[in-house]
N, C-alpha and C positions, 0 to 999 in steps of 0.2 A: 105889832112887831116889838122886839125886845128892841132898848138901846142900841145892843150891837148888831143885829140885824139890820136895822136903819142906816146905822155908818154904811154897812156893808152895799147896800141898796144904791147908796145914794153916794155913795163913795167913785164907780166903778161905771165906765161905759163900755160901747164897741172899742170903738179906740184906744182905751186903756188897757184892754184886755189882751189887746192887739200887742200892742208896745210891752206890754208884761211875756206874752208869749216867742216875739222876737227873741228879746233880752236872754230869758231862759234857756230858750234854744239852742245860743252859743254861746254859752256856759259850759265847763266842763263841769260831770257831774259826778265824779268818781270820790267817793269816801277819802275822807282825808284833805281833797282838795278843792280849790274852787271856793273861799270864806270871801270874798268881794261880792258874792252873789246871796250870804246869808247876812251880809252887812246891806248889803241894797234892797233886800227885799225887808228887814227891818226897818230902811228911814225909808220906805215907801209906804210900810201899813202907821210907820207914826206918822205919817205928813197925812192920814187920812183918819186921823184921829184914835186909831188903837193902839193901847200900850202894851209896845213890844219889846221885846229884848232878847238877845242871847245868852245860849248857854254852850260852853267848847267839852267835850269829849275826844281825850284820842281813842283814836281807831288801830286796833291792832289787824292792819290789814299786808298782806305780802301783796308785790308787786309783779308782775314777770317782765322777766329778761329777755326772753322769748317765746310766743305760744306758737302751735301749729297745731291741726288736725290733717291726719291724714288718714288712708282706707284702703284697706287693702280685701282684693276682689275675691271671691269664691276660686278663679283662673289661675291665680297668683299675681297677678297684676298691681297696681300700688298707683295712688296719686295723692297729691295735697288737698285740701279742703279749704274751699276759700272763706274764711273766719270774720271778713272787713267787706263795708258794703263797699263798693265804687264811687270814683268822685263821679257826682253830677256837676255839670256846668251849672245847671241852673239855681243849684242847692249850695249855698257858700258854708253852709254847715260840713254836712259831706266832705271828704279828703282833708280835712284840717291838720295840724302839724303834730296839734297835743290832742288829736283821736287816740286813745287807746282801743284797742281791739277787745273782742270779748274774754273773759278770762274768769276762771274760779278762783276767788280772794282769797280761800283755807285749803288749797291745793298742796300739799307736798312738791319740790321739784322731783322732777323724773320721766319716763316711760309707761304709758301705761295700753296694754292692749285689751281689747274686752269688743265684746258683741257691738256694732253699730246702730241702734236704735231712732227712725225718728219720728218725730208726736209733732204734729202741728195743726 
């Protein structure tokens, strides 16, 4: 193994992986914010012997004010679309304060109608 494959090897257990994947978790992860979690993932890979560092970019990102989806039926019928998952009890991630919902960053505000399509 190279140098840094060895750090890495030998750096890293269950339980670290574990505490690294918590940490993350409840993180927000949205462009632009959340720099306490690219500060902490920094002195975690120095404290394990790689040299890391930052680099800062702004992000030319909009925000929204408000999103929805909503559907309206072949009948004429109409309803919202639920965009946010549910809080779990068991999940303290889930229902958080600073959840943002899903959203397109390069969206224009507005209206927009068009075919309903879904892939999954």
């Amino acid at each position: 193994m190279t140098e840094h494959e060895t750090i890495l090897t030998n750096s890293f257990d269950n339980n670290t992986l574990d505490d690294w994947a918590d940490y993350y978790g409840h993180q927000v992860k949205l462009a632009g914010l959340g720099k306490e979690a690219a500060v902490w993932t920094k002195e975690k890979w120095a404290e394990n012997g790689v040299d890391a560092s930052l680099a800062e970019f702004h992000v030319y990102l909009s925000y929204p004010v408000h999103q929805s989806l909503g559907i309206t039926y072949a009948n004429g019928t109409s309803s919202q679309v639920k965009i946010q998952e549910d809080a779990l009890p068991e999940d303290d991630v889930t229902g958080r304060p600073d959840s943002i919902p899903t959203f397109h960053g390069y969206s224009a505000t507005g209206n927009v109608t068009a075919e309903y399509v879904y892939v999954g």
